[in-house]
GUMAR-122303 format. One record per residue (C-alpha): residue in three letters; x, y, z. Coordinates in steps of 0.5 Angstrom, whole numbers, plus 500, padded with zeros to 3 digits. Layout:
REM residues N
AlaXYZ ...
This chain:
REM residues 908
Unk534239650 Unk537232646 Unk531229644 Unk531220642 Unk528220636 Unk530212635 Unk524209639 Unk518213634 Unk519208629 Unk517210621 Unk510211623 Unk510215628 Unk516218625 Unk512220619 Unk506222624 Unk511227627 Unk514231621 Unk507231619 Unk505234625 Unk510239625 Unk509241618 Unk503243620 Unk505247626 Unk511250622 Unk508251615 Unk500251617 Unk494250616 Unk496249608 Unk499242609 Unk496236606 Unk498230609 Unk498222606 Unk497216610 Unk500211610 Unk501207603 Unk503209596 Unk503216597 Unk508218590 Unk513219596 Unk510224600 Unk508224607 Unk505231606 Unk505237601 Unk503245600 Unk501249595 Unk503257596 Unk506261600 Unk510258605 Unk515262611 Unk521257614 Unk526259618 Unk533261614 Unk530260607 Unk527266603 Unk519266601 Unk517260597 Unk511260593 Unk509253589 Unk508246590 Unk511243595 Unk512235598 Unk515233604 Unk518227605 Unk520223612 Unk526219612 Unk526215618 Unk533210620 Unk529204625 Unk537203628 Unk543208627 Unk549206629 Unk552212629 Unk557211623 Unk559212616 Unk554207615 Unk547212617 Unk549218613 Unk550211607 Unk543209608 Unk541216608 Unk544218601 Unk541211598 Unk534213600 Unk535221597 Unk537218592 Unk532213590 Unk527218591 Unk530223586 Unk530217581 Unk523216581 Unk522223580 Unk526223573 Unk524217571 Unk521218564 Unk516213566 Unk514216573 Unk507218575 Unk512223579 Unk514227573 Unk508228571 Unk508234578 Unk515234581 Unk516240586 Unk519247587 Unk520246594 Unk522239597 Unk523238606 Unk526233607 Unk526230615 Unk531225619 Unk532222624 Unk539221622 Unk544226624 Unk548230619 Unk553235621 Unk555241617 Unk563240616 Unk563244611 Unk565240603 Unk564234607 Unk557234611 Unk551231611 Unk548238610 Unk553240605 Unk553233601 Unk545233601 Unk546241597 Unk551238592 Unk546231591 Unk541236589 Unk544241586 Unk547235580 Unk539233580 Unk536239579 Unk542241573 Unk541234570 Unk542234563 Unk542228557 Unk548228552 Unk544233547 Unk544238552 Unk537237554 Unk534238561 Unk532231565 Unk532233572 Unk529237576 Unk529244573 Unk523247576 Unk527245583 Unk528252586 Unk530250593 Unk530245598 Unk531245607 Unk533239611 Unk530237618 Unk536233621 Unk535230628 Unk538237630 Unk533241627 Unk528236628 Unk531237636 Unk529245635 Unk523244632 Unk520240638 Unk522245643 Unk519250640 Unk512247640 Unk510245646 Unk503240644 Unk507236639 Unk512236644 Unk508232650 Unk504229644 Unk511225643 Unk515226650 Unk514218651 Unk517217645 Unk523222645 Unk525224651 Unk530220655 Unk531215661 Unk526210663 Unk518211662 Unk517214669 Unk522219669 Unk520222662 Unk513223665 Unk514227671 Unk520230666 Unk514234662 Unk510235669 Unk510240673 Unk510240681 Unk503240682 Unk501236676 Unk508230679 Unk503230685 Unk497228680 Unk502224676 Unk504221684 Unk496219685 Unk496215678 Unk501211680 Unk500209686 Unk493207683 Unk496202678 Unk501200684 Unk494197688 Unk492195681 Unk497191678 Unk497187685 Unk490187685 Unk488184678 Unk493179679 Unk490173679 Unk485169675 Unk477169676 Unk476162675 Unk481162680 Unk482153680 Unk489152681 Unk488144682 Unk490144689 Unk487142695 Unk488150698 Unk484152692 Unk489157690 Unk488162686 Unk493162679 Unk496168677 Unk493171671 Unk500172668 Unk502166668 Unk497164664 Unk495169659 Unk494169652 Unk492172646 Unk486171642 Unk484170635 Unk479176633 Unk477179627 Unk477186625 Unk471190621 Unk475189614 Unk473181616 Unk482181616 Unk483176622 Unk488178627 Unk490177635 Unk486181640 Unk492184645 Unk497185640 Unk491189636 Unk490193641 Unk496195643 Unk498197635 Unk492202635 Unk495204642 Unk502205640 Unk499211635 Unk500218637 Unk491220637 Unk493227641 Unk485230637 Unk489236634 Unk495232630 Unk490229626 Unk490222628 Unk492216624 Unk487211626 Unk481210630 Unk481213637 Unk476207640 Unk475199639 Unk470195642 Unk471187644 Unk465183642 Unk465175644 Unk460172647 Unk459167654 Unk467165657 Unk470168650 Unk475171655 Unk473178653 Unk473181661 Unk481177662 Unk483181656 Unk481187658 Unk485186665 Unk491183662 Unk492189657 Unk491193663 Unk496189667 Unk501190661 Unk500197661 Unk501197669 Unk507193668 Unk511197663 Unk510203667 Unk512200674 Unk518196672 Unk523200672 Unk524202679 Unk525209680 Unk526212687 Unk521217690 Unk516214686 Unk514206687 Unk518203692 Unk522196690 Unk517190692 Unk512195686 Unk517195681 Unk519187683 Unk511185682 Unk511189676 Unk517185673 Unk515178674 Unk508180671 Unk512184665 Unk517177665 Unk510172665 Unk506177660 Unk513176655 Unk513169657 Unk506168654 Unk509172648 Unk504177648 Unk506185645 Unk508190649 Unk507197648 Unk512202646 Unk508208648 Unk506208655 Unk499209656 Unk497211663 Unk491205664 Unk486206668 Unk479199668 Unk471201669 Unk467195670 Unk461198667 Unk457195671 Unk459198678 Unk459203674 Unk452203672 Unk450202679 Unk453209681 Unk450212675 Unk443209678 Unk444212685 Unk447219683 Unk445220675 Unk450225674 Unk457222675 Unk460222670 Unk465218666 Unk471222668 Unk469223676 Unk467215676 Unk475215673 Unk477220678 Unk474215684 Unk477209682 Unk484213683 Unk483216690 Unk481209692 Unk485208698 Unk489214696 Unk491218703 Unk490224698 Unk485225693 Unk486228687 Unk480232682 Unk476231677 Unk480237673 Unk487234676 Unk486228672 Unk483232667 Unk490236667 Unk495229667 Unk491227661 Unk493232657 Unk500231658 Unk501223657 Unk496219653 Unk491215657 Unk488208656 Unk480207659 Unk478200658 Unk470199659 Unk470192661 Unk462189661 Unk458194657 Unk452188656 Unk452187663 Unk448194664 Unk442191663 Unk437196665 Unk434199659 Unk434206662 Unk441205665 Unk444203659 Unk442208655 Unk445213661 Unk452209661 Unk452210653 Unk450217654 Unk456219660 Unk460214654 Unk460219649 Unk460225652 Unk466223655 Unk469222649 Unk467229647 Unk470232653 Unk476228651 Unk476231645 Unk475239647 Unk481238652 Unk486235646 Unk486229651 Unk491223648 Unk486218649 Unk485210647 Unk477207649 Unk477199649 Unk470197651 Unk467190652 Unk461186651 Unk457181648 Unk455182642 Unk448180643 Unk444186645 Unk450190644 Unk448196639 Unk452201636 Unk452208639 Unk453213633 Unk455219637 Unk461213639 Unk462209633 Unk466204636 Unk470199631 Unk469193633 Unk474188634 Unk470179633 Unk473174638 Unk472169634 Unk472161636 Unk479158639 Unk481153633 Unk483146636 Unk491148636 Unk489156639 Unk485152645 Unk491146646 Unk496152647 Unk492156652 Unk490148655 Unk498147656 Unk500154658 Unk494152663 Unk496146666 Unk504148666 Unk502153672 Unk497148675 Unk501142676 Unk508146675 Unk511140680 Unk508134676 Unk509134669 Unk507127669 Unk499130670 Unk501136666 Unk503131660 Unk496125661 Unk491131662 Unk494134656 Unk493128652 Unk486127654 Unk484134652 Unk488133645 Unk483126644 Unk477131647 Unk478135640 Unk479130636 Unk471129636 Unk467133633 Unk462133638 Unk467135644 Unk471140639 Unk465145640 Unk465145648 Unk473147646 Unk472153643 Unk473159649 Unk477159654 Unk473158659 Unk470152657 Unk478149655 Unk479152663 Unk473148665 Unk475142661 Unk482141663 Unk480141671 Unk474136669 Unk479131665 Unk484131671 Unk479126674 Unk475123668 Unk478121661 Unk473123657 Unk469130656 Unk463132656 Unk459133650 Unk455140650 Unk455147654 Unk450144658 Unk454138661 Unk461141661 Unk458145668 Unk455140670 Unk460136670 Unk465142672 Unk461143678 Unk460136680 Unk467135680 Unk469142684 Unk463139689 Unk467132690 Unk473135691 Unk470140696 Unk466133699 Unk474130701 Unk476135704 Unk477134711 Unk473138717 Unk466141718 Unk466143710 Unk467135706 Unk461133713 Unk457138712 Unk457138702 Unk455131704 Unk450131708 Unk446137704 Unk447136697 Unk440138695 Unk440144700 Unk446147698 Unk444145690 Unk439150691 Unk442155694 Unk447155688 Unk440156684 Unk437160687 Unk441165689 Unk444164682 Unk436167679 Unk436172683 Unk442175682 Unk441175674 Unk433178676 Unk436183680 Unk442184674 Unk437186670 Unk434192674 Unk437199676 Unk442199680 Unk444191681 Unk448191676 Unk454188679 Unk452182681 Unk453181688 Unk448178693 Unk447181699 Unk448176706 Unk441177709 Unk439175702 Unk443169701 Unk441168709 Unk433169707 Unk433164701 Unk436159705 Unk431159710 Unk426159705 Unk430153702 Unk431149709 Unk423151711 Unk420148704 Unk425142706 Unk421141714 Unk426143717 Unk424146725 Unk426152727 Unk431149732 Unk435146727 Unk435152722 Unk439157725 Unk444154726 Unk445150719 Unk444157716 Unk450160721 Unk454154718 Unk452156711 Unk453163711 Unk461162715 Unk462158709 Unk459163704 Unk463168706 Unk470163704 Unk467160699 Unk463155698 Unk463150692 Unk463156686 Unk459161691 Unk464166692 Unk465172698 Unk465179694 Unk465185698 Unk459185703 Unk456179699 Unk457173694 Unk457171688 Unk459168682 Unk466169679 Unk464169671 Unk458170668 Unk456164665 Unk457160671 Unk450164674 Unk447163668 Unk449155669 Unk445155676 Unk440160674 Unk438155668 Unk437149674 Unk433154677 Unk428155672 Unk427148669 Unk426145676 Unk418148677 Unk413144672 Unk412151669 Unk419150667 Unk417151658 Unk412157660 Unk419160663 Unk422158657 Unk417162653 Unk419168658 Unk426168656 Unk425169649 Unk425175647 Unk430178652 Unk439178650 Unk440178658 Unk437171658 Unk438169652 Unk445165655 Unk441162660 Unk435160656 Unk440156651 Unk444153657 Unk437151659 Unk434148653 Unk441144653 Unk439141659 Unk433138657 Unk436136651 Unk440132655 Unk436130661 Unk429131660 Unk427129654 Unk420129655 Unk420137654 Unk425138647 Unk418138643 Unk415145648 Unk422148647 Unk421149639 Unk414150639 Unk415155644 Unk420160638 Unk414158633 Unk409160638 Unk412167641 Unk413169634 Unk404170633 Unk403172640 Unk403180638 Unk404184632 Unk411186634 Unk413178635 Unk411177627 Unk415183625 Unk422181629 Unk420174629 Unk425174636 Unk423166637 Unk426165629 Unk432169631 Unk433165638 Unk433159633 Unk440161630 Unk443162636 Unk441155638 Unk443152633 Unk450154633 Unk450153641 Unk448146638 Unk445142644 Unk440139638 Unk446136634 Unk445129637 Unk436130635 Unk437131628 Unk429131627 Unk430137633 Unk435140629 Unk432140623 Unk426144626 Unk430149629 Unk433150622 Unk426151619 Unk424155625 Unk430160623 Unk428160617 Unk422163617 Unk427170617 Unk426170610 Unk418172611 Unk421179614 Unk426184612 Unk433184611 Unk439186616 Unk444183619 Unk440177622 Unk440175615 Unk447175615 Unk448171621 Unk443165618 Unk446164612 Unk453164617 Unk450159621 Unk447154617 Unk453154612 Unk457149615 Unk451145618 Unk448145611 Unk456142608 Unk455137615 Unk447134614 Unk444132607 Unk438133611 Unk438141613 Unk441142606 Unk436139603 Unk430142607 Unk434149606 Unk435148599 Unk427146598 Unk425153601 Unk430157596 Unk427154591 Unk420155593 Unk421162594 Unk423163586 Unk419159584 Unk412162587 Unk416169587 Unk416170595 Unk423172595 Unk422176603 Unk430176604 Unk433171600 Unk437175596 Unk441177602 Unk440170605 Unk444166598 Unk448172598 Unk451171606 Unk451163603 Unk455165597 Unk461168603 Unk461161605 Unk467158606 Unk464151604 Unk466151597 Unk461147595 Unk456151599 Unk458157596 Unk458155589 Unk451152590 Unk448158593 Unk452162586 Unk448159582 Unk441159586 Unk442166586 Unk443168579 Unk437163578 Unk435168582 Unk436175580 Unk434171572 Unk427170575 Unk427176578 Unk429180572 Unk436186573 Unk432191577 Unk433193584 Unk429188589 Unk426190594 Unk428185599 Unk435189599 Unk434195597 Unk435201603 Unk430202607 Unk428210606 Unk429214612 Unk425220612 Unk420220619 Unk413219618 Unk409222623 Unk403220627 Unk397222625 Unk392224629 Unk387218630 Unk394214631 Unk396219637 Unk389218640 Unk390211640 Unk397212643 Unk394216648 Unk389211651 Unk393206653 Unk397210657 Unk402213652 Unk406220655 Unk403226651 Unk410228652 Unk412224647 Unk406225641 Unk407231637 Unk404232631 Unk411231628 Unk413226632 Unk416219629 Unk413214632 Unk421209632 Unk423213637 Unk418211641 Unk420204638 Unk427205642 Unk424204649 Unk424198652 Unk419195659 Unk422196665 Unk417192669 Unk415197672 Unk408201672 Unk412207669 Unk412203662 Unk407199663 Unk404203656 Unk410201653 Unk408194649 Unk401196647 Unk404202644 Unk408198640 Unk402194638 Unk398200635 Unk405203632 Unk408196628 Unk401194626 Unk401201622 Unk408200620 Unk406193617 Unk403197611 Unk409201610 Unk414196606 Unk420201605 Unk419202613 Unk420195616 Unk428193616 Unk429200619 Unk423199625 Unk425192626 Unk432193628 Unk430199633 Unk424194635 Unk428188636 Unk434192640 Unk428195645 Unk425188646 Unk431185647 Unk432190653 Unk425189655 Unk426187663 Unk422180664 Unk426178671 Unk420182675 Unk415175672 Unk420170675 Unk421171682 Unk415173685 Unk418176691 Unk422181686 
């Protein structure tokens, strides 16, 4: 078979020869990655056997030449002969690391094509240039080249082609990249009948997915029919930054990792898995769904009879057309995708607990599938063709029991992947808080970072060519009113995700100016998505008029109980029932006075407007729903706020990562609309950090201060703000970690805005030193020294050599490594431990106590011993200093999983 070997590129070219050095050679080969490797792609050392050469014995290098374009002239053979030659100068150069270990053996590989015409060929030239290198000799005689050189082999494209029949892994490994013809017959090219037939379900999954998946989820395109706007037409790539802190877009790095070959057994060139961490409305689930529907697209695009059918191929097209339009990558190795909404997938998990990550997959692919194809088919497919598993919303697993079978079914699923020799890429999302690393899965982390003013401008024009596509005269005054918008400081940070520019775009078609804080923009964006649905004509406009109140707390009721029931086993989806949305609004109606004669058919109104769509509740599956998170965060945080028990509510939140978006959403609210309650939201984080010896150790209200401070809704209360700045910073009283880190990140560019908050942190550093209770300032002057206000870098450099001077040069202990031996329970503690309920199960006279650390309450009387177990552990733990970081992060991660919906609504 010819292969093409002009799609591979120079690294996988290079990743190529490798693989097939090692294939040939064995396991005797070392390979280099990319970078200054001396001119090597690999080497050997002993005795190697290769076709038509005598036995080697000695040094070897390997060496990949790779053409990006041939034009199939004089000009390839040139380029190629420079190169070489370029090569063997470095080796002879007197001056040359390379001289110092030049090679007995040399493999060079092309993808150049050389023939071997005798005299005049590529093959024939290649001997003759070797030959005089080898033979070089200064004017005295004296050798110069390479003299050790005993012989050399040439992998040209014809020899490469050989190579590749006979090695049947590398052949499918590389069979996108180096088959012909288009992507669909290259793939039933390496299948056989059976597995075209697996291959045939796979793609008619993505023919139903890329028509499914099509249209955004805030899907508000401005009209009077609330047409749902196409998300290829407004896709967009996001900044993001990479583990290395190097900044980069989220898409195109994505797809850079996805294009490399990681078949396990080829000795993958980079990391197999990424994790997408943003918070509320980064945009992080559209992400996901756009990388999937640029997959979807680059395999359907190209019709290919007896596979998909004309209209798949078109809809591919025009979605691969919109995708390019937004100047967005695309792939060149096509990955079959598959996308896993985690929290579907959680539910199931929770009614059959061993579904496995690969059969919930399978599942998604027998979806409306005349034919259903097995675990061990996919499985077969799999190691054909290289596969994308997107995991979309591993935060919105919010039962601590679940969540750890989902992160266990994850892992296992990636070794499963691995023993089968499976070419897989996993792309997970989640919010970054209450997300914690699972070493058996080690994901790299990929940062959405806050859209800049010009980032948010351009997904804001893109935005409004699609919603007013027939009025330009709208697209150009909405435009203007958000560029005015981001001008201020105060509008500027409501402008920072994509959501929040979605929202704000639609809000400024009707108001010139734009709100201020989170809390007011949904506000606002629900007032005018009501207002529009009240000028509606019809029963609808009537009805919204009329009640207002009625429907307001229907959003918020409903809104609370589909967060509460999030948080549990099972309800992680986030849809509500009918007869649940029926029931609260009886309750709401009966609360209201009204009879039972004008309920039943106000609710019957009601309920036929649900399932449509009314205001931002929309129809999903058998229920309703909101379409993104944040927006049942916005009513869940009016609900909570609407009893006089609301600063007690609060209180509840605190500790909890599942609510920790509604607990600032509502603090926003107060700050903006109930004044009278800003002084019980800080005491309450000062006061929940007393309540219980695990609060003093985790400090979680101090923690929720950060986040608050950089939500910003007290940035107009500067005596408010400069409290929650002190609420922070009682951090410093504790052990260090990344919270540390994520303080000093928050504070620096309020301390460079407010003379106040950099006098009263500067005031706590310098009474540190002077009393000589540093806590986790060092660590905390350290993350201010990467500041980027220079000022506020340079005053922390001074402070912290003021420091280390005052503290003398040892190891401090307040950031020196916590020690990780297990310490065990003795047998008063495990007394102790028992009587409040602790499973003897899980006390042995070796056990560690941190592992009972990791789990959390889940509001049923099963845990109930879990937070007075806790107590008895941490106040013995207080006493072990070298113990705390390490306890206090596990705690934390436990207590931020701790189920708190079972205090909020009564009826559960």
């Amino acid at each position: 078979m010819l292969f093409d070997l002009t799609r591979l590129g120079s690294q996988r070219f290079e990743h190529m020869v490798q693989a097939l050095a090692l294939d040939c050679i064995g396991p005797g080969i070392q390979v280099f990655g990319r970078g200054p490797d001396g001119g090597r792609e690999a080497t050997f050392d002993g005795e190697v056997h290769l076709d038509g050469k005598a036995k080697w014995d000695g040094y070897g290098v390997i060496q990949a030449k790779y053409r990006d374009r041939l034009t199939g002239t004089s000009e390839d053979q040139k380029w190629f002969f420079e190169q070489v030659t370029a090569e063997l100068d470095a080796w002879i150069k007197p001056t040359s690391r390379r001289k110092l270990n030049p090679p007995k053996y040399l493999i060079i590989a092309t993808n150049v094509p050389l023939t071997a015409v005798a005299e005049s060929g590529g093959i024939d030239r290649l001997d003759k240039l070797v030959t005089v290198y080898r033979d070089m000799q200064d004017k005295d005689g004296n050798r110069i080249g390479l003299p050790d050189l005993l012989d050399h082999a040439l992998w040209h494209a014809e020899y490469l082609d050989r190579l590749l029949e006979g090695s049947e892994d590398i052949r499918h490994a590389y069979a996108d990249l180096v088959l012909p013809g288009d992507v669909l017959s290259r793939l039933f090219g390496v299948l056989d009948g059976h597995e075209r037939r697996i291959a045939e379900s796979w793609i008619g999954h993505l023919s139903r997915a890329i028509a499914d998946d099509s249209s955004v989820e805030l899907g508000e395109s401005g009209d009077m029919a609330n047409t749902p706007l196409k998300l290829a037409d407004v896709a967009v790539d996001l900044p993001a930054q990479t583990d290395s802190a190097s900044l980069t877009t989220a898409i195109s790095a994505v797809i850079a990792r996805s294009d490399h070959i990681l078949h396990p057994a080829l000795h993958p060139a980079a990391n197999d898995r990424m994790i997408m961490l943003g918070g509320p409305g980064s945009g992080k689930s559209t992400l996901s769904r756009i990388i999937c529907q640029i997959y979807r697209s680059s395999m359907l695009a190209s019709y290919a009879p007896g596979h998909i059918t004309r209209q798949t191929s078109r809809l591919a097209g025009d979605v691969q057309q919109m995708l390019l339009a937004g100047g967005l990558s695309q792939p060149t190795l096509h990955r079959l995708p598959v996308r896993v909404v985690l929290g579907k997938y959680a539910d199931a998990v929770s009614k059959f607990r061993q579904l496995t990550l690969l059969q919930h997959v399978t599942d998604l692919i027998n979806q409306r599938a005349s034919e259903d194809v097995s675990v061990a088919d996919v499985k077969a497919l799999m190691r054909k063709w290289p596969t994308l598993v997107a995991l979309d919303g591993l935060d919105e697993v919010s039962s601590a029991s679940v969540r750890a079978d989902v992160s266990i079914k994850i892992a296992d699923f990636l070794e499963e992947m691995a023993a089968a020799q499976i070419d897989i890429m996993m792309l997970c999302t989640s919010r970054p808080i209450g997300y914690e690393d699972d070493p058996r899965v080690d994901f790299e982390h990929l940062n959405l970072v806050p859209l800049s003013t010009q980032d948010a401008i351009r997904y804001a024009r893109r935005l409004l060519e699609k919603r007013f596509e027939a009025s330009p005269e709208r697209q150009e005054q909405t435009l203007q009113r958000l560029s005015h918008a981001a001008k201020s400081d105060d509008t500027a940070k409501v402008m920072t995700t994509p959501l929040q520019v979605t929202i704000l775009a639609l809000i400024l078609e009707q108001r010139t100016r734009a709100p201020a804080s989170r809390w007011a923009l949904f506000s606002a964006y629900y007032d005018t998505i009501f207002a529009r649905e009240c000028n509606k004509a019809g029963e609808l406009g009537v009805l919204l008029e009329r009640y207002r109140s009625q429907v307001n707390g229907l959003h918020e009721q409903c809104a609370l109980t589909i967060h509460c029931r999030a948080e549990r086993e099972g309800q992680a989806e986030s849809i509500l029932p009918i007869d649940a949305v029926e029931r609260i609004a009886r309750d709401i109606l009966v609360e209201d006075g009204y009879t039972s004669t004008d309920i039943d058919p106000l609710i019957g109104q009601l309920l036929r407007l649900a399932r449509e769509r009314l205001v931002l509740m929309v129809p999903r599956q058998s229920g309703v729903a909101f379409e993104v998170r944040s927006l049942t965060e916005f009513f869940a945080a009016r609900a909570l706020m609407a009893g006089e028990d609301a600063a007690d509510r609060l209180q509840t939140l605190i500790t909890s990562a599942h609510w920790s978006n509604t607990w600032l959403l509502a603090s926003g609210y107060i700050f903006n609309d109930r004044r009278g309650m800003r002084d019980a939201v800080v005491a309450r984080l000062d006061r929940i950090d007393q309540l219980l010896w695990a609060h003093r150790l985790v400090m979680p209200g101090a923690a929720l201060a950060i986040d608050a401070l950089a939500d910003g809704f007290a940035a107009h209360a500067p005596g408010y703000e400069l409290q929650l700045t002190q609420s922070a910073m009682r951090l410093l009283n504790g052990p260090i970690g990344e919270h540390i880190t994520r303080l000093a990140r928050t504070l620096a560019p309020l301390m460079a805005e407010s003379r106040d908050i950099r006098s009263a942190v500067n005031q706590e550093v310098d009474a540190r030193i002077a009393q000589g209770t540093p806590g986790s300032l060092r660590a905390f002057l350290s993350g201010l020294v990467d500041s980027d206000t220079d000022a506020i870098a340079a005053a922390a450099t001074s402070k912290l050599a003021d420091y280390d001077e005052e503290r003398g040069p040892e190891l401090h202990p307040d950031y020196t490594s916590d020690a990780t031996d297990e310490f065990c329970i003795g047998e008063d503690l495990n007394s102790r431990l028992v009587s409040v309920g602790t499973p003897k199960r899980r006390l042995t006279a070796s056990s560690d106590p941190s592992r009972i650390l990791t789990i959390s309450y889940d509001g049923t009387p099963a845990t109930a011993w879990v937070i007075p177990a806790r107590e008895i552990l941490i106040e013995y733990v207080m006493s072990i200093s070298d113990k705390r970081s390490q306890i206090r992060k596990i705690l934390s991660d436990a207590m931020q999983r701790d189920d708190v919906s079972y205090s909020l609504l009564e009826d559960g």
